[in-house]
PDB file with one MODEL, atoms N, CA, C and O in Angstrom:
MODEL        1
ATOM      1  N   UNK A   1     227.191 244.621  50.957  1.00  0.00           N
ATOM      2  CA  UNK A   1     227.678 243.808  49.865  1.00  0.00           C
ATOM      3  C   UNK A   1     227.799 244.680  48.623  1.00  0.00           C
ATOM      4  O   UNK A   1     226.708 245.134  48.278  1.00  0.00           O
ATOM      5  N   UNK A   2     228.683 244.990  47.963  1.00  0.00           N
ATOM      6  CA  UNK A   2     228.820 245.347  46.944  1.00  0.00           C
ATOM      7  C   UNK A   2     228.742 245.053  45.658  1.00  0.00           C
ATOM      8  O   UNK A   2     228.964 243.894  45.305  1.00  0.00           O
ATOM      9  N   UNK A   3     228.412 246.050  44.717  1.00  0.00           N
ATOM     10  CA  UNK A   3     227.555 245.664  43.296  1.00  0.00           C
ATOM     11  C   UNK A   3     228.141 244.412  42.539  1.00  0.00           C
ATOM     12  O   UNK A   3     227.563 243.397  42.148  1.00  0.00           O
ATOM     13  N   UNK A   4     229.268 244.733  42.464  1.00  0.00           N
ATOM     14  CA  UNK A   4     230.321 243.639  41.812  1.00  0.00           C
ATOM     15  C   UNK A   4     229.919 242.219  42.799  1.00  0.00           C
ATOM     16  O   UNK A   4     229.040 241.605  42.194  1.00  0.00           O
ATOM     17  N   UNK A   5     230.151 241.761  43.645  1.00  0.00           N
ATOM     18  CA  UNK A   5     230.220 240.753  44.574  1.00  0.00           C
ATOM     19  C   UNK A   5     228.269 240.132  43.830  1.00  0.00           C
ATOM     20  O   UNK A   5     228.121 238.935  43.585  1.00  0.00           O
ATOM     21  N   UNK A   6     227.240 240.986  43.632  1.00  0.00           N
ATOM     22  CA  UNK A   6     226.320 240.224  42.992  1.00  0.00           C
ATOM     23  C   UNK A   6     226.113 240.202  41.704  1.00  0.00           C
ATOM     24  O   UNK A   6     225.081 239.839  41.140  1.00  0.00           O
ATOM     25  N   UNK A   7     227.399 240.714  41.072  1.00  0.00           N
ATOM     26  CA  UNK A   7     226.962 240.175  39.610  1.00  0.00           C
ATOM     27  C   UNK A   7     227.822 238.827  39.366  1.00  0.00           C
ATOM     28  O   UNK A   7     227.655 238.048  38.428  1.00  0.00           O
ATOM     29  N   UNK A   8     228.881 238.699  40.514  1.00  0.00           N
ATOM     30  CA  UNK A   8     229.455 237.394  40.392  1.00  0.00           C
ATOM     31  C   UNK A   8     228.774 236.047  40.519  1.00  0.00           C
ATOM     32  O   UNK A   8     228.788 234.944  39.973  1.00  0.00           O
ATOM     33  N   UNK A   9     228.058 236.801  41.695  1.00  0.00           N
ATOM     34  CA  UNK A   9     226.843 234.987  42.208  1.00  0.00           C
ATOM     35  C   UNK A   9     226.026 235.095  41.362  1.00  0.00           C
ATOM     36  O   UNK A   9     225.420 234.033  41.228  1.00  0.00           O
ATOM     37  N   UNK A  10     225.543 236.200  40.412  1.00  0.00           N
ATOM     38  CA  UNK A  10     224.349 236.119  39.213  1.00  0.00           C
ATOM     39  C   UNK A  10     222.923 236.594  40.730  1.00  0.00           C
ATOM     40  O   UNK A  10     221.916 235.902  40.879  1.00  0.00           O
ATOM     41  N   UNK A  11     223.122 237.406  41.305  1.00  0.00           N
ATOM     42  CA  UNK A  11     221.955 237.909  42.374  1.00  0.00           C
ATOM     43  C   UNK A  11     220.907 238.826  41.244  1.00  0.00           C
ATOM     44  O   UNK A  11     221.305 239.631  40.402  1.00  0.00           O
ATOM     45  N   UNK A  12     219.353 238.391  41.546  1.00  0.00           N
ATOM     46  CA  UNK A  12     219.080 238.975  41.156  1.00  0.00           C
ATOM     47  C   UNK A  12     218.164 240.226  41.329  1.00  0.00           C
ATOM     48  O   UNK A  12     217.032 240.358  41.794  1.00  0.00           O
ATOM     49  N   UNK A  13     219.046 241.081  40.798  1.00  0.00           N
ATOM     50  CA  UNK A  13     219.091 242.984  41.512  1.00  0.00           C
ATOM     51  C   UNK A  13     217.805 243.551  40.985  1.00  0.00           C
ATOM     52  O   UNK A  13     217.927 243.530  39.760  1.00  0.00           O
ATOM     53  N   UNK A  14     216.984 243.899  41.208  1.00  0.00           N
ATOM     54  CA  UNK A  14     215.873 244.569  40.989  1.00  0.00           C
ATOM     55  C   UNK A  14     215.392 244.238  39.428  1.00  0.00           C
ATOM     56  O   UNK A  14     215.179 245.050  38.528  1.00  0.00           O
ATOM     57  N   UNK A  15     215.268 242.491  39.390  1.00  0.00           N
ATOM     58  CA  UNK A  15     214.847 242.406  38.474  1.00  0.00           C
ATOM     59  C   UNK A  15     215.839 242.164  37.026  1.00  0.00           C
ATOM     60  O   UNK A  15     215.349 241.926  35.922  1.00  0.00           O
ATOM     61  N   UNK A  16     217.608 242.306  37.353  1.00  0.00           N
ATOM     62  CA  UNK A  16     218.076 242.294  36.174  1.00  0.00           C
ATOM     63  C   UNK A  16     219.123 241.249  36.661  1.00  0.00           C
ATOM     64  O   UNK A  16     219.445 241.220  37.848  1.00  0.00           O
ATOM     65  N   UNK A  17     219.619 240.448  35.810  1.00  0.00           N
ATOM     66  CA  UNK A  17     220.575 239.299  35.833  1.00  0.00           C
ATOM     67  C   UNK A  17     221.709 239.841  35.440  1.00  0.00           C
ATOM     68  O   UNK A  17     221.739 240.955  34.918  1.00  0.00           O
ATOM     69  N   UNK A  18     222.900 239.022  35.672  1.00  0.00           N
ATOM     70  CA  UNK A  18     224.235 239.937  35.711  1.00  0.00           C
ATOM     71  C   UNK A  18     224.808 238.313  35.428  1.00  0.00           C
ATOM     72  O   UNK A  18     224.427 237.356  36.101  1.00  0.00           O
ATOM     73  N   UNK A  19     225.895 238.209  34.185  1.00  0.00           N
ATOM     74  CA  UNK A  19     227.262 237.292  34.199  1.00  0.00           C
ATOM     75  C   UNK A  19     227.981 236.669  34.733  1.00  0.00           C
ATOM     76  O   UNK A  19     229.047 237.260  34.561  1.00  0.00           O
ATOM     77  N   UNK A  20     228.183 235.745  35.360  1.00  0.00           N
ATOM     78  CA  UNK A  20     228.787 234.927  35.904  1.00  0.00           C
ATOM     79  C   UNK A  20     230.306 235.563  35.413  1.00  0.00           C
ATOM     80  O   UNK A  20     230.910 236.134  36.321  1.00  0.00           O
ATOM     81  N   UNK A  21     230.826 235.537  34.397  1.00  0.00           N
ATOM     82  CA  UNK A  21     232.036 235.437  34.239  1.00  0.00           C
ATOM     83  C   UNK A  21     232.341 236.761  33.517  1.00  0.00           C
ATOM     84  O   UNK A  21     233.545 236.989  33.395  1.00  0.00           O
ATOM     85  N   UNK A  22     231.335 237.860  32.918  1.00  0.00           N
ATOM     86  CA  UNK A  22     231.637 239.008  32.428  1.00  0.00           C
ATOM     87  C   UNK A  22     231.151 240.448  32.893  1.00  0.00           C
ATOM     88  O   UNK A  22     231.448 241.580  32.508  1.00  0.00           O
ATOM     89  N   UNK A  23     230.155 239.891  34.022  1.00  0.00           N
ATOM     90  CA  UNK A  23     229.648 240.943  34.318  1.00  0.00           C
ATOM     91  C   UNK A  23     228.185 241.760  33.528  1.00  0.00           C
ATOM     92  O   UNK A  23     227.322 242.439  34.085  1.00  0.00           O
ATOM     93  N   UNK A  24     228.291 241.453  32.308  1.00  0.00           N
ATOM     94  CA  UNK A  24     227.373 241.753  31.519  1.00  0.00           C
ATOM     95  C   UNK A  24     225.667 241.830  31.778  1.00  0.00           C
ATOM     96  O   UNK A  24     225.372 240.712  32.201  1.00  0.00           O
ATOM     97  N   UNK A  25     224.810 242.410  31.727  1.00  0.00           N
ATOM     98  CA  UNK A  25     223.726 241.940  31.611  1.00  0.00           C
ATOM     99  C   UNK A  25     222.870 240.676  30.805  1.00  0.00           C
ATOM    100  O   UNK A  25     223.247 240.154  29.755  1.00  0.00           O
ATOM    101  N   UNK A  26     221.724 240.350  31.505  1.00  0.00           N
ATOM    102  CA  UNK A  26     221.547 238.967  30.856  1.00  0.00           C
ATOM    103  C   UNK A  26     220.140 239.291  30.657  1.00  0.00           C
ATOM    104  O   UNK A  26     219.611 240.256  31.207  1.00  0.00           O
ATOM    105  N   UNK A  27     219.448 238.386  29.770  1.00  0.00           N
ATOM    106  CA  UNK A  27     218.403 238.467  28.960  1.00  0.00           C
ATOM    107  C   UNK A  27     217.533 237.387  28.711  1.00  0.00           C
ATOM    108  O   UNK A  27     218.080 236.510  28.042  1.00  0.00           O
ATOM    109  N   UNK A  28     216.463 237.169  28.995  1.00  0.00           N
ATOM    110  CA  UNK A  28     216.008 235.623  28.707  1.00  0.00           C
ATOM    111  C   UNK A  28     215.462 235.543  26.984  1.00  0.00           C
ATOM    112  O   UNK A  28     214.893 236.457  26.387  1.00  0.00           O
ATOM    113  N   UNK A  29     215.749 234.457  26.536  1.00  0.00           N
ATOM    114  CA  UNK A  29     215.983 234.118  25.052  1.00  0.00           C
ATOM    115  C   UNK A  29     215.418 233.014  25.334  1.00  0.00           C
ATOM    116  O   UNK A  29     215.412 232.434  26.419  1.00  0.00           O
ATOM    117  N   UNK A  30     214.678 232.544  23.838  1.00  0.00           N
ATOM    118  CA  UNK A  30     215.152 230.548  23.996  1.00  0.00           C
ATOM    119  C   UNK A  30     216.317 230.577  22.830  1.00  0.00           C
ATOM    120  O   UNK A  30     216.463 231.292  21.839  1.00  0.00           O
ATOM    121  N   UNK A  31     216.855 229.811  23.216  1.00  0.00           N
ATOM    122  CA  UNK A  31     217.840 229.166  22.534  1.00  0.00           C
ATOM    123  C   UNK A  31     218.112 227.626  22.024  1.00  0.00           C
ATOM    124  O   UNK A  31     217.332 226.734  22.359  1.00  0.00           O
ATOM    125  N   UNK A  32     219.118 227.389  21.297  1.00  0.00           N
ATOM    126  CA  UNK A  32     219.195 226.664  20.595  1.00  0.00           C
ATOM    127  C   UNK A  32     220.791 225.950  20.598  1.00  0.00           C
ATOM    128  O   UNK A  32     221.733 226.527  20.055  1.00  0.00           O
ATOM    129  N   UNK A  33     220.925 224.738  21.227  1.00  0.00           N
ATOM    130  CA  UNK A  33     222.237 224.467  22.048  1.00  0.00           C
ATOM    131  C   UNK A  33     222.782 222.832  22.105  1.00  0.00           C
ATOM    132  O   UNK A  33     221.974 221.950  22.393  1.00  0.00           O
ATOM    133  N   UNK A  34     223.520 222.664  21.953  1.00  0.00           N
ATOM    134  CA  UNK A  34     223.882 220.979  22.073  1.00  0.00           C
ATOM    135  C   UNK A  34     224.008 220.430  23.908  1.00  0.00           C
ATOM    136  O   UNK A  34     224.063 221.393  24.672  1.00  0.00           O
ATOM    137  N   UNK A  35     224.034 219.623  24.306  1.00  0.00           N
ATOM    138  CA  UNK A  35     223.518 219.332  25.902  1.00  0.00           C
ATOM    139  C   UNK A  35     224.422 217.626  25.768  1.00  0.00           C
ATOM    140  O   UNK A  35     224.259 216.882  24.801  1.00  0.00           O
ATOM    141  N   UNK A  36     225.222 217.342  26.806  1.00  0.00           N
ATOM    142  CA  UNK A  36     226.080 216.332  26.754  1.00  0.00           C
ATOM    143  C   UNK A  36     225.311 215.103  27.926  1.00  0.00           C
ATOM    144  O   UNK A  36     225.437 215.297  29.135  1.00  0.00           O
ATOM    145  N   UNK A  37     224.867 214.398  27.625  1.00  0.00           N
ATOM    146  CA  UNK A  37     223.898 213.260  28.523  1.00  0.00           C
ATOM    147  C   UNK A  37     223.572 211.946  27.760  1.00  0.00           C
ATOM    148  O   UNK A  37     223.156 211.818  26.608  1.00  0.00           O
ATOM    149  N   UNK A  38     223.906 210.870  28.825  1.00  0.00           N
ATOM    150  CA  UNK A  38     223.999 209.704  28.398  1.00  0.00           C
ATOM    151  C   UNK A  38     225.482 208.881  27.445  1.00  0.00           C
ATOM    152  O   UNK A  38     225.543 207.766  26.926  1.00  0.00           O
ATOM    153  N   UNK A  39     226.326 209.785  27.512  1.00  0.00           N
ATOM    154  CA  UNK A  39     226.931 209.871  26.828  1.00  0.00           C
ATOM    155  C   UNK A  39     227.034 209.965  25.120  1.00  0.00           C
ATOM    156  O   UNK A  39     227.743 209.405  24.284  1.00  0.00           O
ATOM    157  N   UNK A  40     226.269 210.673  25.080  1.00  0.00           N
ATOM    158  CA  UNK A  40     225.612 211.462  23.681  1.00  0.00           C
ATOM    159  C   UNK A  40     225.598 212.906  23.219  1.00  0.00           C
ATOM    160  O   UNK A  40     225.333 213.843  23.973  1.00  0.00           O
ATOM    161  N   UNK A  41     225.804 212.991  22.347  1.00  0.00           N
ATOM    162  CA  UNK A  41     225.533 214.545  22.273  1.00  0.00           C
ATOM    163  C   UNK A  41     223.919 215.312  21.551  1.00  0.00           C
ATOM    164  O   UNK A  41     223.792 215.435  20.333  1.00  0.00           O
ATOM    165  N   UNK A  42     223.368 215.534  22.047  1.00  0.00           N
ATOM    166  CA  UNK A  42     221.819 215.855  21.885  1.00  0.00           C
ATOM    167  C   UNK A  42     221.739 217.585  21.965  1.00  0.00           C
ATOM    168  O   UNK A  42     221.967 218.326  22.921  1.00  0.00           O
ATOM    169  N   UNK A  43     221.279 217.936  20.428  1.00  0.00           N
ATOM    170  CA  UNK A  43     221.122 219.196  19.736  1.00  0.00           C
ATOM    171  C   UNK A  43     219.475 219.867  20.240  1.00  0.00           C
ATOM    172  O   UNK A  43     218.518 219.483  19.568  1.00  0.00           O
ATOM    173  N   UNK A  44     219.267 220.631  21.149  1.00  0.00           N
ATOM    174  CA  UNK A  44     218.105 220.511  21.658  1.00  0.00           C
ATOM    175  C   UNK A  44     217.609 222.490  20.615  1.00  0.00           C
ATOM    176  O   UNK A  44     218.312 223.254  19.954  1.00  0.00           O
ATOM    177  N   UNK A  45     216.577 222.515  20.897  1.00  0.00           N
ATOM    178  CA  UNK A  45     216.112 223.622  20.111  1.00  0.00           C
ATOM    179  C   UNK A  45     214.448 224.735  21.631  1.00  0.00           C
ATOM    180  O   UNK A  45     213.886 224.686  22.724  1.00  0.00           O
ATOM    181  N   UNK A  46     214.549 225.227  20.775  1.00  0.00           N
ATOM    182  CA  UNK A  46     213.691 226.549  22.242  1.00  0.00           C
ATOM    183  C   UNK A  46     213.632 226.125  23.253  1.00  0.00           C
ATOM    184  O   UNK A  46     212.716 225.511  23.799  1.00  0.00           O
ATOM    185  N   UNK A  47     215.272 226.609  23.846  1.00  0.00           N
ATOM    186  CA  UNK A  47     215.320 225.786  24.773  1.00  0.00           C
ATOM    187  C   UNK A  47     215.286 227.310  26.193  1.00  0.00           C
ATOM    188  O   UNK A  47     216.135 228.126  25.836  1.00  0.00           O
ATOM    189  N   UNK A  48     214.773 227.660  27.168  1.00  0.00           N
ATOM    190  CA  UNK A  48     214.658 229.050  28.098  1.00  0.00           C
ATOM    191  C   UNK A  48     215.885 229.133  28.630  1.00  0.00           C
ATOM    192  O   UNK A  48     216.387 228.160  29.193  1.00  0.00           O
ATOM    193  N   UNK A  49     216.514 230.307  28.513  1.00  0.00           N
ATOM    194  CA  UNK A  49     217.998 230.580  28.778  1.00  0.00           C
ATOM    195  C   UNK A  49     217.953 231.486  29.358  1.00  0.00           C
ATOM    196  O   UNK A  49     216.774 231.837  29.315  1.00  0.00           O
ATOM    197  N   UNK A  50     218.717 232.429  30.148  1.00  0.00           N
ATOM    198  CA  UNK A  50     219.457 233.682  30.564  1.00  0.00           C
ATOM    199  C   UNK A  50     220.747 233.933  29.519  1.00  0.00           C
ATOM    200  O   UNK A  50     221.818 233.431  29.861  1.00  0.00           O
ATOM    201  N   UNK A  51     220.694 234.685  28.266  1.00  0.00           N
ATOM    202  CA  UNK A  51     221.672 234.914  27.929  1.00  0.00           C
ATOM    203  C   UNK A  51     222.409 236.168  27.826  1.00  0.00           C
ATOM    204  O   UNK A  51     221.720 237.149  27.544  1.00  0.00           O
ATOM    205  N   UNK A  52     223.781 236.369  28.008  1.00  0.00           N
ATOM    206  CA  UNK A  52     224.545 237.611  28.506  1.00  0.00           C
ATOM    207  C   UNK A  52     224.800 238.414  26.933  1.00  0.00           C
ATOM    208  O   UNK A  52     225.158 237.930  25.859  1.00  0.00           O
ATOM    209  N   UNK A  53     224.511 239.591  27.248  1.00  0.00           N
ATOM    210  CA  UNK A  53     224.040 240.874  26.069  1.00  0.00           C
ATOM    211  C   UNK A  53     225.845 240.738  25.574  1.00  0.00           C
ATOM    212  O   UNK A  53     226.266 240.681  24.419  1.00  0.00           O
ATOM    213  N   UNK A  54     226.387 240.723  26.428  1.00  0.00           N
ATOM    214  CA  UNK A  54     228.209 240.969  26.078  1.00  0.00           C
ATOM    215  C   UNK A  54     228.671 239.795  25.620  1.00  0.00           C
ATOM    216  O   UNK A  54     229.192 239.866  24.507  1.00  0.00           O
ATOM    217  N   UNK A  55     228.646 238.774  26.109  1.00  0.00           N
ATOM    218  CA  UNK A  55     229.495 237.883  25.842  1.00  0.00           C
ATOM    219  C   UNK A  55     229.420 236.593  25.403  1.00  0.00           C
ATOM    220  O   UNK A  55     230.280 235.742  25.175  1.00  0.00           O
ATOM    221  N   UNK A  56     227.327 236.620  25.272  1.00  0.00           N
ATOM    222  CA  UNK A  56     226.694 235.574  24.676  1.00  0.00           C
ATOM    223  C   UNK A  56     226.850 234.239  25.570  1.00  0.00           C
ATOM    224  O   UNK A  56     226.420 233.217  25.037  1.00  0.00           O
ATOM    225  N   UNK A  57     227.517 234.088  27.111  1.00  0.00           N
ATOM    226  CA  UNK A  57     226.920 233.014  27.412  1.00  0.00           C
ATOM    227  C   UNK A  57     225.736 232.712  27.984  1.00  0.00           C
ATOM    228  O   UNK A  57     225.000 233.622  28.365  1.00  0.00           O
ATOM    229  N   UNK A  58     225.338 231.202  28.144  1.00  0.00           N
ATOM    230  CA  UNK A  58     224.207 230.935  28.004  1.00  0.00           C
ATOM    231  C   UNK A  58     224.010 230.509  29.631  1.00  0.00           C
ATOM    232  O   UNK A  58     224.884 229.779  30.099  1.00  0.00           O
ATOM    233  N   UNK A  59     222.794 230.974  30.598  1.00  0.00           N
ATOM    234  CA  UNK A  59     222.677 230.171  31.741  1.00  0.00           C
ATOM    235  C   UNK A  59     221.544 230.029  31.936  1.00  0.00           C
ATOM    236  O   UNK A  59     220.767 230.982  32.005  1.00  0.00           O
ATOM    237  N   UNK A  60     220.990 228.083  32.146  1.00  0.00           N
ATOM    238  CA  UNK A  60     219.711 227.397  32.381  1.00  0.00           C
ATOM    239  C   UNK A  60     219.604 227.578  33.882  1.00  0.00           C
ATOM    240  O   UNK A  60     220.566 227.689  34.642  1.00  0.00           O
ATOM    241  N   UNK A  61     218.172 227.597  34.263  1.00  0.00           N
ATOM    242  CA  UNK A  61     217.438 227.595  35.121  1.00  0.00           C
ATOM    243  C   UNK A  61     217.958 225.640  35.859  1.00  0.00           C
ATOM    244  O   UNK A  61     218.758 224.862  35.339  1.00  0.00           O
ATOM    245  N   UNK A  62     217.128 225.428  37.160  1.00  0.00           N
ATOM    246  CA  UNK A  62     217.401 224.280  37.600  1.00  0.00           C
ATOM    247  C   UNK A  62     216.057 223.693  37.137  1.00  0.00           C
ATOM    248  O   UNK A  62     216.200 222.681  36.451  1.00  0.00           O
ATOM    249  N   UNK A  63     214.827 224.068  37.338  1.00  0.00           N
ATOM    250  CA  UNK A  63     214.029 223.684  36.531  1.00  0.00           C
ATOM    251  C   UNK A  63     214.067 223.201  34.937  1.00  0.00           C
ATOM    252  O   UNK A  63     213.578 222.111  34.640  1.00  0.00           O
ATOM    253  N   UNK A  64     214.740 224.157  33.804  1.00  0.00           N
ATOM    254  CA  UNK A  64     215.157 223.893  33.044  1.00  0.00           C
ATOM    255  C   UNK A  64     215.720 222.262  32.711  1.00  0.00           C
ATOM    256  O   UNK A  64     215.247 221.459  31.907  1.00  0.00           O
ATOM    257  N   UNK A  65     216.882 222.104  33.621  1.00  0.00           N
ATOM    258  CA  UNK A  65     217.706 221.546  33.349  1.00  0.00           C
ATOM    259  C   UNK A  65     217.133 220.123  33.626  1.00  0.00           C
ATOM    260  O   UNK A  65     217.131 219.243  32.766  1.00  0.00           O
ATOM    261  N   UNK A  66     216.660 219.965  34.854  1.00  0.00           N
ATOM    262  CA  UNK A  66     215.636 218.972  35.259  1.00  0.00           C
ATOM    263  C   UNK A  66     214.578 218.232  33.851  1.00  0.00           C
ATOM    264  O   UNK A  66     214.576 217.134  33.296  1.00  0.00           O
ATOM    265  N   UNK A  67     213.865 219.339  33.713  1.00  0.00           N
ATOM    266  CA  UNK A  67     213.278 219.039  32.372  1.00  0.00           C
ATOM    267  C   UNK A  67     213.365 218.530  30.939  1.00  0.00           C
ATOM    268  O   UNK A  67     212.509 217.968  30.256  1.00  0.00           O
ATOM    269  N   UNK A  68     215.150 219.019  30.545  1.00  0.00           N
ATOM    270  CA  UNK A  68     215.842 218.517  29.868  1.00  0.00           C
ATOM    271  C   UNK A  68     216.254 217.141  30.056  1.00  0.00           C
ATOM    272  O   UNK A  68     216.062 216.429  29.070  1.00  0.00           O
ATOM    273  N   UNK A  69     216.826 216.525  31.181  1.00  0.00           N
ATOM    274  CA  UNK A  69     216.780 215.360  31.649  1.00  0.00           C
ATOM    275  C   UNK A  69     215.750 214.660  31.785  1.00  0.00           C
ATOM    276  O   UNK A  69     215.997 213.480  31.540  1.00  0.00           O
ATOM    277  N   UNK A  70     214.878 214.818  32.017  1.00  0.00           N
ATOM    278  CA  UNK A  70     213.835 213.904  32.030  1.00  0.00           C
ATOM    279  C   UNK A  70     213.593 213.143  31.042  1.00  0.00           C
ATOM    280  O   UNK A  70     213.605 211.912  31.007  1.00  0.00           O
ATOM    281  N   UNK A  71     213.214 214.413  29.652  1.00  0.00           N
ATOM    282  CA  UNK A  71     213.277 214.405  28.447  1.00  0.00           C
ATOM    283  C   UNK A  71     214.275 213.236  27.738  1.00  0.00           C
ATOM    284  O   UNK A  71     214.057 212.202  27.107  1.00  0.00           O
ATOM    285  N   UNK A  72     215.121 213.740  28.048  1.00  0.00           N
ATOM    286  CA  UNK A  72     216.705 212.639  27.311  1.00  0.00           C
ATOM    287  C   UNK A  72     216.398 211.441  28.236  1.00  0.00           C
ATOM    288  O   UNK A  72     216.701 210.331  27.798  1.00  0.00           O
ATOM    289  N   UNK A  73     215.929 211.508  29.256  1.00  0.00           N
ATOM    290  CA  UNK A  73     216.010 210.006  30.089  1.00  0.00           C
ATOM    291  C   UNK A  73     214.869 208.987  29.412  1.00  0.00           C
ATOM    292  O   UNK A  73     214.970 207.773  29.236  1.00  0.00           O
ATOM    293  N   UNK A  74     213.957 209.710  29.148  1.00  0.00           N
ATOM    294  CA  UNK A  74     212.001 208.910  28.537  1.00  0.00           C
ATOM    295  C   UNK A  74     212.534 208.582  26.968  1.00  0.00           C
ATOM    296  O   UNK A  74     212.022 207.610  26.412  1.00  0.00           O
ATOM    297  N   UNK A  75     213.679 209.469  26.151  1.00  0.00           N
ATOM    298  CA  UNK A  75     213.972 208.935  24.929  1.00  0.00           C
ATOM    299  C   UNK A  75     214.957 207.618  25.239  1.00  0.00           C
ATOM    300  O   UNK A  75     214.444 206.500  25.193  1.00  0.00           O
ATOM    301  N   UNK A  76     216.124 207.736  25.498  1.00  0.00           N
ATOM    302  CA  UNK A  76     216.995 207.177  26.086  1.00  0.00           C
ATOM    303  C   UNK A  76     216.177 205.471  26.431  1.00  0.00           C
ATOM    304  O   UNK A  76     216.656 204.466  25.905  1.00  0.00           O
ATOM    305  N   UNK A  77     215.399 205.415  27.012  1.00  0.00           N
ATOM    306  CA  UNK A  77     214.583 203.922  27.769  1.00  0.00           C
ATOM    307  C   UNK A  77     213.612 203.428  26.816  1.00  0.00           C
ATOM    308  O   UNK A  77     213.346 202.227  26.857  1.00  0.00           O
ATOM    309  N   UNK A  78     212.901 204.354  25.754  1.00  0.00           N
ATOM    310  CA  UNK A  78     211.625 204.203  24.910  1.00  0.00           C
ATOM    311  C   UNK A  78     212.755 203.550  23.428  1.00  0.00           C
ATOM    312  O   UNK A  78     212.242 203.230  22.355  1.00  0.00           O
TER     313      UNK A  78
ENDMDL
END
């Protein structure tokens, strides 16, 4: 399999994350991001990211994202 072919799936190579769409290296940050749920728009803050050194996009974990939902779901009902 070649190098390119795992920076496309985002494989992660001895420890370093690679771009979905630039290739770039990626970096874990928290960040600070708007999130579309419930049909709302919800401005969330330190939030754990993978973000790309080149091109600044942002990619959540599935855990992450889970967590975020939960979150918006317990405000959302309360």
């Amino acid at each position: 399999m070649s190098t390119k072919t795992k920076r496309i799936n985002s494989a992660n190579y001895a420890g370093v994350r690679y771009c979905d769409f630039c290739g770039g290296k990626t970096k874990p940050e928290l960040v600070s991001t708007r999130y579309r749920r419930f049909g709302r728009w919800h401005n969330l803050k330190n939030v754990d990211a993978e973000v790309c050194q080149s091109c600044g996009e942002m990619f959540f974990s599935k855990n992450t994202l889970e967590e975020i939902d939960a979150r918006l779901r317990n405000r959302a009902v309360a």
